[in-house]
VOGU-3710 file (C-alpha; in Angstrom, 3 decimals, decimal comma):
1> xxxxxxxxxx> -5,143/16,757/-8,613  -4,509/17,680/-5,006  -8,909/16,818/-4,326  -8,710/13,161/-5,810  -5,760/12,565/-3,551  -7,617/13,652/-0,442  -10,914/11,676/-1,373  -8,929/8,878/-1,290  -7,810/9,879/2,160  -11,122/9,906/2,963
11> xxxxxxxxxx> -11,676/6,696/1,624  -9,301/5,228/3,776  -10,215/6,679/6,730  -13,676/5,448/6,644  -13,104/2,018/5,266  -9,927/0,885/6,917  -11,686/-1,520/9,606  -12,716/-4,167/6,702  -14,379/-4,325/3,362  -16,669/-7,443/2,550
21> xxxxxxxxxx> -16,869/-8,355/-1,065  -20,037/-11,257/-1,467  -20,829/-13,659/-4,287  -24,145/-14,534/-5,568  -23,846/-17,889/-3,941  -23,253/-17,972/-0,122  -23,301/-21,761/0,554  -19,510/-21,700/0,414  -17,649/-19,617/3,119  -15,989/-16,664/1,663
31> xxxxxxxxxx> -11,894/-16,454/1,269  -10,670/-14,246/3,907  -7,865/-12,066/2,528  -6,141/-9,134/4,999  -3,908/-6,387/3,474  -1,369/-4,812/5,561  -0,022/-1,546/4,701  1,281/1,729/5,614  -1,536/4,292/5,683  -0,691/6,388/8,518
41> xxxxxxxxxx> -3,777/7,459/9,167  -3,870/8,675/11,997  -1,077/11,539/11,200  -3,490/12,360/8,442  -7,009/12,715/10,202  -7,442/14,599/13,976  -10,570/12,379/15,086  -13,055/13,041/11,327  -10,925/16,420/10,475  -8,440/16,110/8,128
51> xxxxxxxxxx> -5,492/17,689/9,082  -2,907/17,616/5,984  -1,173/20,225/3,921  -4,431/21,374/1,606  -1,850/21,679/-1,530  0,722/18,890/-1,051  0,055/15,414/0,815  3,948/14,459/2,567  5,821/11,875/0,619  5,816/9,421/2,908
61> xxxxxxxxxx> 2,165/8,991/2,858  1,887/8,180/-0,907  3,177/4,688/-1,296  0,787/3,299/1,307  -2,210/5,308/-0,462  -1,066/4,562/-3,931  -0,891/0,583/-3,036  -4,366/0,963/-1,211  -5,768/2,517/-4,171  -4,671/-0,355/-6,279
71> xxxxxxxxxx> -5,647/-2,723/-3,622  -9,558/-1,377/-3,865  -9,304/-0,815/-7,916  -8,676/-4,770/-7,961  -11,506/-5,249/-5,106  -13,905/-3,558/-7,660  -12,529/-5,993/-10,624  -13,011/-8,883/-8,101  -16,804/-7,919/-7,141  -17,794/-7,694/-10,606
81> xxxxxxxxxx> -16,435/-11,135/-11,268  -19,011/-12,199/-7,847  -15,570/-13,356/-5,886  -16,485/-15,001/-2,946  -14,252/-12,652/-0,304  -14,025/-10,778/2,364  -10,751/-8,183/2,740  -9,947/-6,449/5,840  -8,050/-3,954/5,528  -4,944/-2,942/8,081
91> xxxxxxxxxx> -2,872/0,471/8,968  0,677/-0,967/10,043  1,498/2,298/10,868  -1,615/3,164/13,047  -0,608/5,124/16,465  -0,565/3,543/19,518  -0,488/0,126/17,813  2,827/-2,219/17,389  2,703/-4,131/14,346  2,505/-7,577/17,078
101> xxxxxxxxxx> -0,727/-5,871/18,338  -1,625/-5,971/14,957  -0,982/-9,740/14,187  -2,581/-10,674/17,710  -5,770/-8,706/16,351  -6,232/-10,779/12,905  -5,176/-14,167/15,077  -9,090/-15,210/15,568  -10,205/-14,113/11,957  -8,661/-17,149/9,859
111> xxxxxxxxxx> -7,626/-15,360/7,195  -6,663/-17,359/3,995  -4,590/-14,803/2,375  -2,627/-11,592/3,694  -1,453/-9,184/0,978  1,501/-6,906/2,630  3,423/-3,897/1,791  6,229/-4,291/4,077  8,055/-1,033/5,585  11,039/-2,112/7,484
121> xxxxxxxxxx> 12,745/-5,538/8,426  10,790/-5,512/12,047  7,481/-5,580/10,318  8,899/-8,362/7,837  9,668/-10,379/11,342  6,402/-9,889/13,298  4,048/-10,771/10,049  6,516/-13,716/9,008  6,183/-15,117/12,513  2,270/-14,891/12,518
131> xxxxxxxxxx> 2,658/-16,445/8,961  4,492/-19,155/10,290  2,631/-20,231/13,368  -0,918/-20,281/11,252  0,380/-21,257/8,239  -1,319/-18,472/6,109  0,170/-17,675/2,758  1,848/-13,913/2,939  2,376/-12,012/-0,357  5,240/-9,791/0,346
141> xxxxxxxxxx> 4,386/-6,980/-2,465  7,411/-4,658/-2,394  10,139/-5,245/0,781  13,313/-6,401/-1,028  15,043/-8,375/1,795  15,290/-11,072/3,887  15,765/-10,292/7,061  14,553/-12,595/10,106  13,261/-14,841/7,575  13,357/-18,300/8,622
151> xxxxxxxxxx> 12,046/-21,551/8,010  8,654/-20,071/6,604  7,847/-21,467/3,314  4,451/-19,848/3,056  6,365/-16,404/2,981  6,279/-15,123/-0,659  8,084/-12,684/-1,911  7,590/-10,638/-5,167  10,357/-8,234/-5,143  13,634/-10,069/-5,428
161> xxxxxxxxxx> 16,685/-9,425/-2,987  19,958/-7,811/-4,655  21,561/-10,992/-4,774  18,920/-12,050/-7,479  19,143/-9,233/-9,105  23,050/-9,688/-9,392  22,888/-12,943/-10,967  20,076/-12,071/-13,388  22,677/-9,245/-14,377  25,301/-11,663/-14,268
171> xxxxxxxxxx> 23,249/-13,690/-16,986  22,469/-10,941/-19,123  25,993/-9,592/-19,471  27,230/-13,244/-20,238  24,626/-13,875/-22,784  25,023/-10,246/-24,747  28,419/-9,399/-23,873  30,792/-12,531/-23,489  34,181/-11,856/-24,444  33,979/-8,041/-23,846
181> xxxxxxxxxx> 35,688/-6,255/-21,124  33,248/-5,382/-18,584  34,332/-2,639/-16,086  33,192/-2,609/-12,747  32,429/0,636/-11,328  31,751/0,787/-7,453  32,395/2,630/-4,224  33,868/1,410/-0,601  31,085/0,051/1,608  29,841/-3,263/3,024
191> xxxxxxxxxx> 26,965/-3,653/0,844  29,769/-2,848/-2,249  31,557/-5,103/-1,130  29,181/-7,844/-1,133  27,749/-7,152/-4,485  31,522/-7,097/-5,791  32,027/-10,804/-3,831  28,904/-12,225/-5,652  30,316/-11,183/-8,464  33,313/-12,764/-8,197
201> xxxxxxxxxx> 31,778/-15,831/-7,536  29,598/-15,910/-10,071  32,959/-15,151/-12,797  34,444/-17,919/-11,323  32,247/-20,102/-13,312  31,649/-18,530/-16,421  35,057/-16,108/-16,887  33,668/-13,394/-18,044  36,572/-10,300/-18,383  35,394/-8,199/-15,457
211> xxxxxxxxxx> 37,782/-5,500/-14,103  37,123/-3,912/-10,577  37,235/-0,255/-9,964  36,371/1,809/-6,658  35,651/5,494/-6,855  35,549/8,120/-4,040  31,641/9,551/-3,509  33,382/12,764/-5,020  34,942/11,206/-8,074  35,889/13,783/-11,014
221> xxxxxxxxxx> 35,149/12,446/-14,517  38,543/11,784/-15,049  38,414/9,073/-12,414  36,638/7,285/-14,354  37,148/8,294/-18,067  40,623/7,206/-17,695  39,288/3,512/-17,527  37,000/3,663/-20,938  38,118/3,025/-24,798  36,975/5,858/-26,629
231> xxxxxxxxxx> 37,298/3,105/-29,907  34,609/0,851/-28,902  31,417/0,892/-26,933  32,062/0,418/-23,259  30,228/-1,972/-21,014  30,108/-0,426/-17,762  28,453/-2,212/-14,784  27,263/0,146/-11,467  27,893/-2,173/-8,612  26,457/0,187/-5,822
241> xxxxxxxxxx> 22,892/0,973/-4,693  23,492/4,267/-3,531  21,490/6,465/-5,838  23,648/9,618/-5,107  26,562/7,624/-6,882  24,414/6,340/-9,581  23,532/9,930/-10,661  27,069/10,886/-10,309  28,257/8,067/-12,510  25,126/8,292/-15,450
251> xxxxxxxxxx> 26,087/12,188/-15,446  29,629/11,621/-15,971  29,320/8,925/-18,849  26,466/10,878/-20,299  28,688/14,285/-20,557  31,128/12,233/-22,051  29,001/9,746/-24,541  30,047/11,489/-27,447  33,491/10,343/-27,115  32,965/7,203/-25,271
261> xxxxxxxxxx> 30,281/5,269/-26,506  28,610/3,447/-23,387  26,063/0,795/-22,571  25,515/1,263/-18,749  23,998/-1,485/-16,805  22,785/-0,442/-13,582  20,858/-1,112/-10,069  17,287/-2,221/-9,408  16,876/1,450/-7,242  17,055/2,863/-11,063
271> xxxxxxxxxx> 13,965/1,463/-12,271  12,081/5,512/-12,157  14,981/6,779/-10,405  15,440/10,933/-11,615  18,381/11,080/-14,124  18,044/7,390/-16,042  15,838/9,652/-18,551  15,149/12,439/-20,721  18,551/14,453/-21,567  19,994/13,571/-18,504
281> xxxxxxxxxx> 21,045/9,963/-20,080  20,451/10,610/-23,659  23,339/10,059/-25,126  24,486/6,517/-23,301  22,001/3,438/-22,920  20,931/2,603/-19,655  20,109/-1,171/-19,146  17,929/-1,767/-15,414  16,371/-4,904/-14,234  13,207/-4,892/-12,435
291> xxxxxxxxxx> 11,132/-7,926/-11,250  7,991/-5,666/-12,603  7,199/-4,684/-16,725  5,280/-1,265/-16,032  6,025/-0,069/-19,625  3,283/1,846/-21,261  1,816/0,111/-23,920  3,462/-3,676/-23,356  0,490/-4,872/-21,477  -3,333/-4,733/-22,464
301> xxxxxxxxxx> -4,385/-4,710/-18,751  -1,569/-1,941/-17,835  -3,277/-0,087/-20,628  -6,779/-0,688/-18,943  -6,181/-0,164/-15,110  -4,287/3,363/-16,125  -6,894/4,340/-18,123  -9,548/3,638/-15,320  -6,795/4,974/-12,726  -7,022/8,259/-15,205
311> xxxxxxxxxx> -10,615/8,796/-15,123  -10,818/8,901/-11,278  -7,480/10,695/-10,099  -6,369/12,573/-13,716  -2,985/10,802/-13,977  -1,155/8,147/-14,523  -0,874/5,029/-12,022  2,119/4,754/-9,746  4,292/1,866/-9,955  2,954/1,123/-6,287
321> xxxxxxxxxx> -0,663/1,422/-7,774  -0,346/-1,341/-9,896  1,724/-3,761/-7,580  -1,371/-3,073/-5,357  -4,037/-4,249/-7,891  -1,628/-6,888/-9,175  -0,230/-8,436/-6,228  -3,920/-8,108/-4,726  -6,001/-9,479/-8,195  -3,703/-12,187/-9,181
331> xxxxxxxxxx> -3,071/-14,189/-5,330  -6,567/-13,668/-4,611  -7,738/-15,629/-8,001  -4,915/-17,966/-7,408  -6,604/-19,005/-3,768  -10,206/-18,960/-4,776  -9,077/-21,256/-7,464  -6,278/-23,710/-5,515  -7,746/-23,125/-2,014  -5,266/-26,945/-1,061
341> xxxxxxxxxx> -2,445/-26,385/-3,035  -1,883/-22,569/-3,570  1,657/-22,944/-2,389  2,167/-25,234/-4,902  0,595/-22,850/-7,548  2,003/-19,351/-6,603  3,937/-19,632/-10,476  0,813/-20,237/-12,008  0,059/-17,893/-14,803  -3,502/-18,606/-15,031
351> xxxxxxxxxx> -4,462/-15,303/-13,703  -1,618/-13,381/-14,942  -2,494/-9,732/-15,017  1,129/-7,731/-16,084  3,902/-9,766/-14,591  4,852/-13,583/-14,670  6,255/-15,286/-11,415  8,837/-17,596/-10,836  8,803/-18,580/-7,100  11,680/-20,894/-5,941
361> xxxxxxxxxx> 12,066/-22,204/-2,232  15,475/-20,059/-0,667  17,381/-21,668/1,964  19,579/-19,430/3,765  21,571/-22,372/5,173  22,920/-25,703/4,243  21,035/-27,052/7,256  17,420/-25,563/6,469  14,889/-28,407/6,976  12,202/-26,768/4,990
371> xxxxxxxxxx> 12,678/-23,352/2,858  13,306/-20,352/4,513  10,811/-18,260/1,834  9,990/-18,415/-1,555  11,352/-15,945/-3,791  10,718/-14,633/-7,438  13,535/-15,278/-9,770  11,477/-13,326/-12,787  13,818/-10,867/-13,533  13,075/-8,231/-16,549
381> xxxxxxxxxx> 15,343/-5,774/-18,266  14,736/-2,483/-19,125  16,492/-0,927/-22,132  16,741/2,882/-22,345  18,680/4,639/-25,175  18,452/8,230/-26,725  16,909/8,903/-23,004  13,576/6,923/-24,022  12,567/3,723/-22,344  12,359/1,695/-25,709
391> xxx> 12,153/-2,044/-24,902  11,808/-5,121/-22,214  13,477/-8,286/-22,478
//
């Protein structure tokens, strides 16, 4: 596989500074659409010599290539369809270069669009800012958080924070388990301890019967058997994103799932996290939400991208393949066809290609003139039992 993965390298390397995609008719201007990612190219190439492992390419590089190679997979879709664009494409991680260098760089190209996989919260800032000030439309593809956000209602973001996540699992465990006792299981830590005040908040409306339990990192499986029925199935709720403790806590209720039956609902970091599958889970379910429904075979376009994915690299697409092509595919139709009112129209399902949206305004304070982002509330659920993945709500 290793020679696929470098041509796309190579790719990269040659096409970074923009790619121009024309329509049979030119009287209208094209829609200007930039894509910011993480390519790191220059840790990859030495001038034209590339300059990488020759068996294995370094983790870090493959979420920025896998989202670029999505990116150009829906460029190609979009050319045969005679789109009237023009994409530039941008390393946020190229040497030498601050991400504000960046921004001051596309500030005389008038972009309509930008497209972003988002690394860290400083990034987030700097693009959010130039957002702001030109009021251009940002698709935030995959960064989770909303840090420095402020008053910038044309910031989008696809991948929900935890706190949406929270109350989608807050909904799902009121609607399938009301009435059952639900049993917290959590460690010490700020970000705990948040998740565990939501969560109180959130009972305080609806009552559900929620108990609370904190575990050391090195918990023994009596720690937390002692807290389960071995008479009924057991609703067990992870309340930490720590994936070291999520491990620890699917091994112990999946060593034990003979004797206590368990539905385990855990975090978003789950969704293809190693241990949620296969015999490592098979004898408890394993319930995940996940803003994005990547399941094989629920989607006639997920079945058509991987299979064109699979002709060109020999495996399957990477979730951060296909947020690339969608996130890419479905604004860029959205803005060709509400140029005025895309704001307004970010929900639209028109154009759906695997996921729906639903974007709501977020304002962080009472005070907040105009929203402080938009966020998607579309939360999915995963369902995995006998260690298959075996349905989506």
């Amino acid at each position: 596989m290793y020679p696929f993965i470098k041509r796309i390298f190579i790719a990269c390397f040659f096409i970074a500074g923009f790619i121009i995609s024309k329509a049979a008719d030119t009287t209208n201007l094209p829609i200007r659409v930039a894509v910011i990612l993480p390519l790191n190219l220059d840790s990859a190439f030495n001038g034209y010599e590339y300059n990488l492992s020759n068996s294995k390419i370094p983790q870090y590089f493959l979420s920025g290539l896998d989202f670029y190679s999505g990116v150009m997979m829906a460029i190609d879709s979009l050319q045969k369809e005679n789109a009237n664009i023009e994409v530039w494409i941008y390393d946020a991680h190229k040497q030498n270069q601050t991400v504000q260098q960046l921004t001051d760089e596309m500030q005389p190209m008038n972009f309509s669009l930008i497209i972003a996989s988002i690394s860290n919260s400083a990034e987030q800032k700097t693009i959010s800012d130039f957002s702001a000030k030109n009021s251009i439309p940002v698709i935030s593809a995959t960064f989770p958080s909303d840090a420095y956000l402020s008053s910038n209602p044309f910031y989008i973001m696809v991948n929900p924070t935890w706190q949406t996540h929270i109350n989608a699992v807050y909904d799902y465990l009121s609607k399938n388990y009301k009435g059952r006792k639900i049993t917290l299981f959590t460690r010490k830590g700020s970000l705990e301890d948040k998740i565990a005040a939501e969560l109180q908040q959130l009972n305080a409306k609806r009552l559900i019967n929620f108990s609370n339990v904190v575990l050391n990192d090195n918990f023994s499986d009596e720690d937390v058997l002692m807290h389960l029925d071995s008479t009924v199935q057991n609703i067990i709720l992870c309340g930490s994103l720590y994936e070291i403790f999520g491990r620890a806590l699917i091994k112990t209720l999946n060593d034990n799932g003979a004797t206590y039956p368990t539905v385990l609902i855990g975090m978003p970091t789950w969704n293809g996290m190693s241990g949620t599958t296969g015999s490592s889970a098979e004898n408890i379910q394993i319930v995940i939400s996940t803003p994005y429904n990547y399941l094989p075979g629920s989607n006639s376009s997920l079945d058509t991208i991987a299979n064109e994915y699979k002709l060109s690299y020999y495996s399957r697409p990477s979730d951060m393949v296909l947020k690339g092509y969608e996130t890419m595919y479905h604004f860029t139709k959205l803005m060709q066809a509400y140029p005025d009112s895309f704001i307004n129209k970010v929900s639209d399902t028109s154009y759906k290609v695997m996921n729906e949206y639903k974007f709501q305004p977020v304002r962080l304070s009472q005070t907040s003139f105009v929203p402080d982002y938009l966020e998607n509330k579309k939360i999915y659920f995963i369902k995995i039992s006998n260690g298959k993945i075996q349905s989506i709500n």
